[in-house]
C-alpha positions as CSV (number, residue, x, y, z in Angstrom):
1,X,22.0,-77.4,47.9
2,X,20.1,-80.1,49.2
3,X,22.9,-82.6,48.5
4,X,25.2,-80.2,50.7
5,X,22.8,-80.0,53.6
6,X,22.1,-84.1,53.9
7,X,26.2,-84.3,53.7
8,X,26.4,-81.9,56.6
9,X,24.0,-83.7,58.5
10,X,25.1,-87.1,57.9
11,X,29.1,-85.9,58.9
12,X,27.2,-84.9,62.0
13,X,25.4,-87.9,62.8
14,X,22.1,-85.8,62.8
15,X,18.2,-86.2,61.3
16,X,15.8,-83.6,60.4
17,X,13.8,-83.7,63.6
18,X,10.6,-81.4,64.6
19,X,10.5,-79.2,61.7
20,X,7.5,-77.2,61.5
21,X,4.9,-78.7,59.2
22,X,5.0,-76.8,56.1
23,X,8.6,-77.1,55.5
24,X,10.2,-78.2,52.7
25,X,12.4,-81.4,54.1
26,X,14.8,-80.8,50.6
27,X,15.0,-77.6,50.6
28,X,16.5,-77.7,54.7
29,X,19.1,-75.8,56.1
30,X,18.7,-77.2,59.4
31,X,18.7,-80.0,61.2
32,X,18.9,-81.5,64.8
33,X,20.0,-85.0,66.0
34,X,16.9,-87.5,67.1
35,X,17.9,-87.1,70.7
36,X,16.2,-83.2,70.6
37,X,12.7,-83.6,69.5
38,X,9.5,-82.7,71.1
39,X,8.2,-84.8,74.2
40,X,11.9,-84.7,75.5
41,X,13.3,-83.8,79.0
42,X,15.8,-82.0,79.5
43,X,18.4,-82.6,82.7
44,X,17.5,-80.0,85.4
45,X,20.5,-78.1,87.4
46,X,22.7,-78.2,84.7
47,X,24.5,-76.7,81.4
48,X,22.0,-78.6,78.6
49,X,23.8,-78.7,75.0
50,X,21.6,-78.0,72.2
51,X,23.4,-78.9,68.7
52,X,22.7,-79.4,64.9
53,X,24.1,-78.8,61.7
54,X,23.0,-76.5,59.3
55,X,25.1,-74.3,56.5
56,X,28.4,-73.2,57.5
57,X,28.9,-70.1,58.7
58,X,25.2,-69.8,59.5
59,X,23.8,-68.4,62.4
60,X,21.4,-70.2,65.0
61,X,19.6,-69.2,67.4
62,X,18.0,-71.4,70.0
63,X,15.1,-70.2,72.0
64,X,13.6,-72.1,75.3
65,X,12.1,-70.7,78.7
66,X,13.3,-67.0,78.5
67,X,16.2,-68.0,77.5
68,X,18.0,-67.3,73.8
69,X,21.6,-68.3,72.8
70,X,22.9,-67.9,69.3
71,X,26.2,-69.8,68.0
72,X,27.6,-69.6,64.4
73,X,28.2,-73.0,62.5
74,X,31.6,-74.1,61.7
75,X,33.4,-75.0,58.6
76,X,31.9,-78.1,58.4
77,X,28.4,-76.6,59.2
78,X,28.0,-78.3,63.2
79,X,26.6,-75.4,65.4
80,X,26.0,-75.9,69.6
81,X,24.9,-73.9,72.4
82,X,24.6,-74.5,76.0
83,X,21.3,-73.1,77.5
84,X,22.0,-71.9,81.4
85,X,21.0,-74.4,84.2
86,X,17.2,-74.4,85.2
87,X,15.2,-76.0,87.8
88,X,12.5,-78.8,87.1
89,X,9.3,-77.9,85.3
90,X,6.4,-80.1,84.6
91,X,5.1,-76.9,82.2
92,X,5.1,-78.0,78.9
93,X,7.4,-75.4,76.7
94,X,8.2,-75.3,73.2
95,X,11.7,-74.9,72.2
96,X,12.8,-72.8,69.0
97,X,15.8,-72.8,67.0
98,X,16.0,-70.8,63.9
99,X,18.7,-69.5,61.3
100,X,19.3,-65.8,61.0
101,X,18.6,-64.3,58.9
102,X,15.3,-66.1,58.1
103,X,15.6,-68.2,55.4
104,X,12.6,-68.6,53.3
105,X,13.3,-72.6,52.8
106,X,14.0,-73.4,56.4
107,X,10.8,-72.0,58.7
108,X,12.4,-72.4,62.6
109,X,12.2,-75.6,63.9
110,X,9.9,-75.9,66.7
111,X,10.3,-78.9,69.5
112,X,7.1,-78.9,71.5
113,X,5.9,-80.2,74.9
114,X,9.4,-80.0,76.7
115,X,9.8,-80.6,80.1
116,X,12.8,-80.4,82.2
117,X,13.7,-82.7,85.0
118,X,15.9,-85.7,85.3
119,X,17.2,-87.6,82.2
120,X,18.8,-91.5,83.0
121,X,20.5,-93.3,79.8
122,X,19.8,-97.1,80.4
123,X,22.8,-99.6,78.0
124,X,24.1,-103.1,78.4
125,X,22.9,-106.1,77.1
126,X,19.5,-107.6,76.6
127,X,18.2,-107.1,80.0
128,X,19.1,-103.7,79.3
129,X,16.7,-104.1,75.7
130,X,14.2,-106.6,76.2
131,X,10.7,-104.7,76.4
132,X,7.8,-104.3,78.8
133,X,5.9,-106.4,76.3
134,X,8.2,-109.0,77.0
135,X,7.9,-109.8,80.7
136,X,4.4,-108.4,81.6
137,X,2.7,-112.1,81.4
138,X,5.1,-113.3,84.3
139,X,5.4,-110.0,86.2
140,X,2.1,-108.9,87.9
141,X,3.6,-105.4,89.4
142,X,5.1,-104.4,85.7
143,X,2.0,-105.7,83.7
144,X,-0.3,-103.5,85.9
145,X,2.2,-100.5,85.9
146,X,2.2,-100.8,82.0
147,X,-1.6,-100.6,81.7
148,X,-1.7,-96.6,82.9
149,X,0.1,-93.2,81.1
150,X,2.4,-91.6,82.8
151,X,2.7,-87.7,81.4
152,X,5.8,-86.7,83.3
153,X,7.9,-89.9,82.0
154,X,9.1,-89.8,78.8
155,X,11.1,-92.5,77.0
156,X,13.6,-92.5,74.1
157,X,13.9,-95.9,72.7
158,X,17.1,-96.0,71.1
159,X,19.3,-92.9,68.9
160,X,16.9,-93.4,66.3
161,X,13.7,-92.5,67.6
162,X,12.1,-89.8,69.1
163,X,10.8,-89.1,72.5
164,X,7.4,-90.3,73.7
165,X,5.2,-89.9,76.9
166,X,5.0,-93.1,78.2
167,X,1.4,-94.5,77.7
168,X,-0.2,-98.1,77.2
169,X,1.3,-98.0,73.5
170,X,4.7,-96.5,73.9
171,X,5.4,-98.3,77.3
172,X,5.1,-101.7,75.8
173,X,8.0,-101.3,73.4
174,X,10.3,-100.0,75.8
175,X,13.0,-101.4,78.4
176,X,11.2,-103.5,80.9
177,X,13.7,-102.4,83.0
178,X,14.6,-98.6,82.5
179,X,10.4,-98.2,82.9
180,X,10.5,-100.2,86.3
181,X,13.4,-97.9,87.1
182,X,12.3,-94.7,85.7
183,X,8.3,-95.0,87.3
184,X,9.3,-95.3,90.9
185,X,11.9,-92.8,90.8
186,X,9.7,-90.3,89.2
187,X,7.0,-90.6,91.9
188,X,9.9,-90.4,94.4
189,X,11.1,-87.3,93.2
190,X,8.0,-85.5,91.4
191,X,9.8,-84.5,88.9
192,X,9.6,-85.2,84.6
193,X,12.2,-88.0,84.4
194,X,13.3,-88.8,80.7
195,X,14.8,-92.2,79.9
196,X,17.1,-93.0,76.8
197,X,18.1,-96.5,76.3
198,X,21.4,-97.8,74.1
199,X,21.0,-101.8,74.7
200,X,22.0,-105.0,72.3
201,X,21.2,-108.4,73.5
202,X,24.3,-110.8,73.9
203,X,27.4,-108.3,73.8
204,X,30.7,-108.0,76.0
205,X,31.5,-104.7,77.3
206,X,34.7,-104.7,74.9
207,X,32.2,-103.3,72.2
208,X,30.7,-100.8,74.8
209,X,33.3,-98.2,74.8
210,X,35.4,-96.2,72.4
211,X,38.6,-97.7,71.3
212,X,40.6,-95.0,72.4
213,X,39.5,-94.8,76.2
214,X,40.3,-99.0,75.8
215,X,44.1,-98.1,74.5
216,X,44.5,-95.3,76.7
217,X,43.4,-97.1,79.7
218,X,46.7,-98.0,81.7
219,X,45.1,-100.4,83.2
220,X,43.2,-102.3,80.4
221,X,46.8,-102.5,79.0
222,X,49.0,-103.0,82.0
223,X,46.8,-106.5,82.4
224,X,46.4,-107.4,78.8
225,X,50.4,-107.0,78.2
226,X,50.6,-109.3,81.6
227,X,48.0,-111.9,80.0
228,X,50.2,-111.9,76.6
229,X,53.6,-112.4,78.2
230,X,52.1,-115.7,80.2
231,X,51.1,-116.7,76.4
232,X,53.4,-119.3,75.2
233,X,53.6,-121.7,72.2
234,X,52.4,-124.8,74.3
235,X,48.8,-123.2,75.2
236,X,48.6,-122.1,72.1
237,X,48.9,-125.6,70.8
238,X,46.6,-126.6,73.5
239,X,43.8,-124.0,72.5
240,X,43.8,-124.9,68.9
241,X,43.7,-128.6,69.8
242,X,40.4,-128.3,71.8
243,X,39.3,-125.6,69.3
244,X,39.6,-128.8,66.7
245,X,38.5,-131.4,68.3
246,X,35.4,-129.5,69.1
247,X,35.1,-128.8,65.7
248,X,35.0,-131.9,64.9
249,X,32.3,-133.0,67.7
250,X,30.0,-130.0,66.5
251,X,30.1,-131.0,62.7
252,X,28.6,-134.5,63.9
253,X,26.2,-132.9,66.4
254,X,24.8,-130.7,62.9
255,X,24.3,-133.7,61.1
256,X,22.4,-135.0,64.2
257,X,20.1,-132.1,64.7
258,X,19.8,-132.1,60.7
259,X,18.1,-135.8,60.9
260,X,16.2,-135.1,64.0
261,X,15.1,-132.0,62.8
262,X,16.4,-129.8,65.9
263,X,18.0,-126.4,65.6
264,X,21.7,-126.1,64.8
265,X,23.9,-125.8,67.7
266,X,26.1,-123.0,67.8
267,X,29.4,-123.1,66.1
268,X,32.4,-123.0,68.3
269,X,34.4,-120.2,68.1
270,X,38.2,-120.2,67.2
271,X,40.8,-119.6,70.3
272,X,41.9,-116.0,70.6
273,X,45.1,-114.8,71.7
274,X,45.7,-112.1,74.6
275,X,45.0,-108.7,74.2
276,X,43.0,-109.6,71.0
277,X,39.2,-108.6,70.7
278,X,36.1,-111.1,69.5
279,X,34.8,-108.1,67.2
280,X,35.6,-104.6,67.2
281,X,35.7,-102.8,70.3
282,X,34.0,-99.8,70.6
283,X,31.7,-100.7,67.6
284,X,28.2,-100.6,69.2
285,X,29.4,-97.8,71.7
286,X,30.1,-95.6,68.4
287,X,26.6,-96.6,67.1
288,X,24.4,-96.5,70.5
289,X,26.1,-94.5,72.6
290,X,27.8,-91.5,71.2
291,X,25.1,-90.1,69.2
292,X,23.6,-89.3,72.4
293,X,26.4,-87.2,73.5
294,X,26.6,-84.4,75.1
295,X,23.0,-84.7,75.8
296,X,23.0,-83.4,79.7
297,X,22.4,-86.6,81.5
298,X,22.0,-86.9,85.2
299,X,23.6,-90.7,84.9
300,X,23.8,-94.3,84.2
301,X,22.0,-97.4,84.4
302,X,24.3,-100.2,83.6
303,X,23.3,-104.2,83.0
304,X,25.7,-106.8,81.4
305,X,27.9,-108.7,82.3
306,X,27.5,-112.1,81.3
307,X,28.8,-111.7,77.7
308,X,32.4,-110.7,79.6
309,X,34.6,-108.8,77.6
310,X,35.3,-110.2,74.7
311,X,38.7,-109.0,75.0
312,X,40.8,-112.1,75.6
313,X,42.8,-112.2,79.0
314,X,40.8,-108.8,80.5
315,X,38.4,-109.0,83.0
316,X,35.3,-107.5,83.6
317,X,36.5,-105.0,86.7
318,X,39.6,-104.0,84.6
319,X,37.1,-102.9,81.6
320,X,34.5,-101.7,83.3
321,X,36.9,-99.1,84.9
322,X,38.2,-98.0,81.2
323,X,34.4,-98.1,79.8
324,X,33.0,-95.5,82.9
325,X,36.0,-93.6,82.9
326,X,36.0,-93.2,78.8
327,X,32.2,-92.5,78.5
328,X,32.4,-90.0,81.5
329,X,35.2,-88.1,80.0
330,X,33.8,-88.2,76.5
331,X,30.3,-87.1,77.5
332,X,32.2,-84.0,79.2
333,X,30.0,-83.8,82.4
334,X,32.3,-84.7,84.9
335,X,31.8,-87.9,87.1
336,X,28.3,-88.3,86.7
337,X,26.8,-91.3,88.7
338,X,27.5,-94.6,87.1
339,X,25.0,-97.8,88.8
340,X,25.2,-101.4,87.7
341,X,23.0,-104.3,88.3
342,X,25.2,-106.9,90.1
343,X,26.0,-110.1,88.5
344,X,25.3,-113.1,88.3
345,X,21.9,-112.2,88.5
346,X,19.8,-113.6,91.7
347,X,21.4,-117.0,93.4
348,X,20.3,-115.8,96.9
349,X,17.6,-115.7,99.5
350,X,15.3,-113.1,100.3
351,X,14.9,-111.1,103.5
352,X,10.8,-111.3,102.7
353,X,9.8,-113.8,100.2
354,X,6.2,-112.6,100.1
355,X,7.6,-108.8,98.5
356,X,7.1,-108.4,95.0
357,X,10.2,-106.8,94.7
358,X,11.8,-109.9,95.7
359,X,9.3,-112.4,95.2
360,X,11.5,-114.3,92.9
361,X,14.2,-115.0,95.1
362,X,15.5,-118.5,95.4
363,X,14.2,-120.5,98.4
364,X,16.2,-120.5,101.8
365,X,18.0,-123.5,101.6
366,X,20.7,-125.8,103.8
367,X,24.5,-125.3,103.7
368,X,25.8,-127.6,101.1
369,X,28.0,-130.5,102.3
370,X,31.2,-128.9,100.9
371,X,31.9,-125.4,101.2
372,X,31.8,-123.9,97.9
373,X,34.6,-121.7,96.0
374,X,33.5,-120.5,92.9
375,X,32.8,-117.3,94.0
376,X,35.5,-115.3,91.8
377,X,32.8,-114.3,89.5
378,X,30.7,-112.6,91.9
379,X,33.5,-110.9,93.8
380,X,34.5,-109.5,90.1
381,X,31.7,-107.9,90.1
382,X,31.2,-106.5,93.6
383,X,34.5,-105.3,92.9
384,X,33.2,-102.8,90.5
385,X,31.4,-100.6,93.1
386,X,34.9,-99.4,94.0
387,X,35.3,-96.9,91.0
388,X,34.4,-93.4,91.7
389,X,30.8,-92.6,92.3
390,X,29.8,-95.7,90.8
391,X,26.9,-97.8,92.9
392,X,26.0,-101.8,92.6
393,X,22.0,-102.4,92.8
394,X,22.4,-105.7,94.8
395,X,20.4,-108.2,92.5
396,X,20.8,-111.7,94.7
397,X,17.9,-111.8,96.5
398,X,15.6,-110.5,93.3
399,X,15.4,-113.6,90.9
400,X,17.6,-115.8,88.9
401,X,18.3,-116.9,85.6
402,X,19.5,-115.7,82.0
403,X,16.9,-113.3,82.1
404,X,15.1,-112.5,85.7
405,X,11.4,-112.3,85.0
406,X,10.6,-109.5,87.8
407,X,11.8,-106.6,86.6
408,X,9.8,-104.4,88.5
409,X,11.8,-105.5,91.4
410,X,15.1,-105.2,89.3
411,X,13.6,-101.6,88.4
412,X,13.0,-100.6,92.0
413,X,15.8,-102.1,93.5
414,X,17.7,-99.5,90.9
415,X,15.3,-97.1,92.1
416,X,16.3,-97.4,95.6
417,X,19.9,-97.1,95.1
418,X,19.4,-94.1,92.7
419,X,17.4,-92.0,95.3
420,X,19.9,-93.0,98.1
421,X,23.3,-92.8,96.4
422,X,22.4,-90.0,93.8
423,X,19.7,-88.0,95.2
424,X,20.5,-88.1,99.0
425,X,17.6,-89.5,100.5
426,X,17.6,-91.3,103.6
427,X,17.3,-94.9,102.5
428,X,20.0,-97.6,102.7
429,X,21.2,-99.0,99.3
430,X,23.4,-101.5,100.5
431,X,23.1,-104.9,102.6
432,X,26.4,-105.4,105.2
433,X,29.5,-104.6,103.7
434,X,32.6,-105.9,104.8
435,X,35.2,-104.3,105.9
436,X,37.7,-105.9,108.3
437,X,38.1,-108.5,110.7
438,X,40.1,-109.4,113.7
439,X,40.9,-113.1,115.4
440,X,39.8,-113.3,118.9
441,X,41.3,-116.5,120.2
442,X,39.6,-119.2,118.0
443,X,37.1,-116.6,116.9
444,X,37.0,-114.1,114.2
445,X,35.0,-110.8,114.9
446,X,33.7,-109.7,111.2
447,X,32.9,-105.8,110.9
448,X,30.2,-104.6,108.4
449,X,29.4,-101.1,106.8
450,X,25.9,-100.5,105.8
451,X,24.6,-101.9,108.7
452,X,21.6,-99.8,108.9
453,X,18.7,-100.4,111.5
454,X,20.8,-103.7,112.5
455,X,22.1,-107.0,111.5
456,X,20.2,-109.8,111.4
457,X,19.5,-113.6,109.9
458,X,16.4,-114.1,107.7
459,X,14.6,-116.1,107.1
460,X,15.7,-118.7,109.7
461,X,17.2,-117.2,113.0
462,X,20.1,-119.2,112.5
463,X,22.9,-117.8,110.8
464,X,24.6,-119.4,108.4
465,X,26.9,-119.3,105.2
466,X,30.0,-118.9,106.7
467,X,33.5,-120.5,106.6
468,X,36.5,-120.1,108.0
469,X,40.2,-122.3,107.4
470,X,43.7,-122.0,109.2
471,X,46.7,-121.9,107.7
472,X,45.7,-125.2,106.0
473,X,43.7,-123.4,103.6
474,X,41.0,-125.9,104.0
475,X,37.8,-124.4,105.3
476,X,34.8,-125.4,107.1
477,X,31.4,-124.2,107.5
478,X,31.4,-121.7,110.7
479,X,29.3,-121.1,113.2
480,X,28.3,-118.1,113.2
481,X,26.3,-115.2,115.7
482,X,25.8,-111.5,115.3
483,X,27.2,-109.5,117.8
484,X,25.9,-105.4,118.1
485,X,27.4,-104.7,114.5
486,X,29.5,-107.1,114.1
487,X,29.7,-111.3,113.3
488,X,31.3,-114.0,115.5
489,X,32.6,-116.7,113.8
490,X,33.9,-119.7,114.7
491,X,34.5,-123.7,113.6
492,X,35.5,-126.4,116.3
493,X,37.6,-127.8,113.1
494,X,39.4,-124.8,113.0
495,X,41.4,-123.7,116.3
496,X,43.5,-121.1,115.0
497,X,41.8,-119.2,112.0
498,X,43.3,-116.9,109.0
499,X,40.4,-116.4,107.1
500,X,36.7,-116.1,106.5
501,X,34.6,-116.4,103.8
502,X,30.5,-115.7,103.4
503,X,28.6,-116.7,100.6
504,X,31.6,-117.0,98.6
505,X,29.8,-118.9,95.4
506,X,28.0,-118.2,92.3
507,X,25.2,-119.3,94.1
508,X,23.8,-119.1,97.8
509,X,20.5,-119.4,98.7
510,X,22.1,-120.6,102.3
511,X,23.4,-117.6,103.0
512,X,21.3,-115.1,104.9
513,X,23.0,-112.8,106.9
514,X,21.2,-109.1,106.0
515,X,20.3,-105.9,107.8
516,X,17.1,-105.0,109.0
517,X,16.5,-102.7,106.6
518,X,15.4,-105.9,104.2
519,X,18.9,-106.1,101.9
520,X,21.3,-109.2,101.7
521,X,25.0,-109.3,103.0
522,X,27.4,-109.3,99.9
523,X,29.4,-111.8,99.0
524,X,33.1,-111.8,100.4
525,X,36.4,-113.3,101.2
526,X,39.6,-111.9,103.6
527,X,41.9,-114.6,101.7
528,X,43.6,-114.3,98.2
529,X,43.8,-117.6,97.9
């Protein structure tokens, strides 16, 4: 018998969770996945699953705030209900789920100290993972938040563990960032908020989603079969000749570090063709990610980026459109809101250095001689934002580097964008936008969305950043002067102008055109050139 149960649980994906002490764990008939245990929250104003296993054909009922549902397991002993939507409740309930009829060796499983509210699922990479433990030393704001207990936040650290208030102990081992989000937002809303985390340091978003919303994407395909038919025999031969000779350069570079006694530097790694994936796509999405499903979830914080793909010859927009569509549609909650943390991370000025939310911007600086053009990165990723109900939290005035230090203003800056994009409250999420332009003689009138309380340069008056070029296709820095909503721009250099760019580069701490409400102009360009 026991045998028979742990199968059924383990085809399931499910561990004995919450049982009532005094059970016998080998004698169980019953058994819930580690995403239901006591301390959780459960997703207000909508259907919440509740799912197990136990012995096929078996009864279960499932018992929570006046509410009891009973579903019959299948064949291969996976049961699930859906308890009826409820409002938020900071009244700790116990939850109940039982077999019928009672079964001597399996005493009803009791989940205690449940609250309902709003439940956020943080994945990505390792600014997604790295813990509060982590960055406290260099963040004042998150070291000071970390030192209190918070009773209506509760954190789930990963599918394998179980719920916990968040408190000096538990607080420490979780997301630096999903805290920083989750704290403000709770205090925003005055509601329990629960926050589950799926995160793995250093991996593309290829391994992020299942394999079949990555094949079934027309899109992921349309541009992998493009970047496989511009694949010929001479870069091939190209790719495996660099591959070699830096081969060769690293094998002398080992026996260097060897007799210096210096780390090992990383092996390089072997060309891949078009279409073909580093790894396995979909592997740490089938580990992280769908064992949380269909937990009701009110959405998404997203951070990666940097890792790309590791599909060779798709970008990061392309999959990033396959991965939200595929998890949204597997999860089986609709279009539930989807926000990312924009990429690269900082490069810009802030609107008030002295903030701690954006204390860590880079310092206003002067144009550069040459007007830069290796924005294509950014856009990429500014790009994203397009995809239905799917927000950026602008990140380039809040600190640089491979992993920002203030999180706290990472986590607030989410915050914001949550409670304005998700929740409806009347804060702007967005610096100006563009969104057209017309020539005027040997100007160009730019027009901005999310313009707010007004546009304006910060922290010098002067406005500066961008360029514009003729049909030349050579551009020059711009002078530049707001105008109501809009930006006139102009270049003596330039008598006839076709195109403007602003802040169009990985990074610009010269560019500060933002709105009054304190967030920075994003990155953009009216050429394809």
């Amino acid at each position: 018998m026991r045998h028979a149960v742990l199968r059924i649980a383990a085809a399931a994906g499910l561990a004995m969770a919450g049982v009532v002490q005094g059970a016998n764990p080998a004698a169980a008939t019953l058994s819930l996945p580690s995403v239901l245990s006591s301390h959780m929250v459960l997703q207000r104003d909508k259907v919440v699953p509740v799912w197990g296993a136990a012995l096929p054909g078996a009864s279960v009922t499932v018992a929570f705030a006046g509410q009891t549902k009973v579903a019959k397991a299948d064949a291969k002993g996976a049961w699930r209900i859906a308890l009826d939507p409820m409002t938020a409740s900071d009244e700790s309930r116990s939850m109940t789920v039982a077999v019928a009829p009672a079964d001597t060796n399996q005493p009803p499983i009791v989940l205690t100290d449940v609250l309902v509210g709003e439940v956020w699922l943080g994945a990505g990479q390792s600014n997604m993972q790295i813990p509060v433990g982590s960055f406290a030393a260099g963040d004042p704001v998150l070291a000071t938040n970390a030192t209190a207990s918070y009773p209506h936040l509760r954190v789930l650290r990963n599918v394998d563990a179980r719920w916990e208030p968040v408190t000096p102990a538990t607080c420490r081992g979780f997301s630096a960032l999903m805290f920083s989000f989750g704290l403000p937002l709770q205090k925003a809303l005055n509601v329990p908020v629960g926050l589950m985390v799926g995160a793995v340091g250093g991996t593309p978003s290829g391994h992020w989603l299942s394999e079949a919303a990555y094949r079934g994407d027309a899109d992921c395909q349309a541009v992998a079969a493009k970047a496989v038919a511009a694949y010929s025999p001479e870069i091939e031969t190209k790719a495996l000749l660099a591959y070699t000779n830096a081969l060769v350069a690293w094998e002398r570079s080992v026996e260097g570090a060897k007799a210096a006694g210096k780390p090992i530097p990383r092996k390089p790694s072997a060309p891949v063709k078009p279409g073909t994936c580093t790894g396995v796509v979909g592997n740490l999405y089938e580990h992280w990610i769908r064992p949380f499903q269909p937990y009701a979830i009110r959405g998404v914080l997203w951070d990666q980026g940097e890792s790309g793909t590791a599909i060779q010859g798709l970008d990061q927009y392309t999959l990033m459109g396959a991965l939200i569509r595929g998890w949204r549609q597997e999860w089986g909650q609709g279009d539930f809101p989807f926000l990312y943390v924009q990429k690269p991370s900082g490069g810009g000025c802030a609107w008030d250095p002295a903030d701690p939310v954006t204390c860590r911007a880079e310092k206003f600086a002067a144009v550069p001689t040459a007007v830069p053009a290796d924005g294509v990165y950014r856009e990429m990723h500014i790009r994203i934002m397009k995809y239905t109900n799917t927000a950026m939290v602008i990140a380039s005035d809040l600190g640089s580097g491979t992993h920002p230090v203030c999180k706290s203003g990472y986590g607030v800056r989410a915050a914001r964008v949550a409670l304005g994009q998700v929740y409806g409250q009347p804060v702007e999420i967005y610096g100006p936008v563009y969104t057209s332009h017309a020539v005027e003689g040997n100007k160009v009138r730019v027009h901005f969305a999310h313009v707010g309380q007004g546009l304006a340069a910060r922290p010098a008056d002067k406005l500066q950043g961008f360029a514009v070029a003729g049909a030349d296709k050579q551009f020059h820095w711009a002078e530049a002067v707001v105008d109501g909503d809009t930006v006139l721009v102009s270049s003596d250099k330039v008598p006839a102008p076709v195109a403007v760019r602003y802040a169009w580069s990985h990074t610009h701490p010269w560019a500060n055109l933002f709105n009054k409400d304190g967030l920075p102009a994003l990155s953009f360009r009216t050429d394809a050139w």
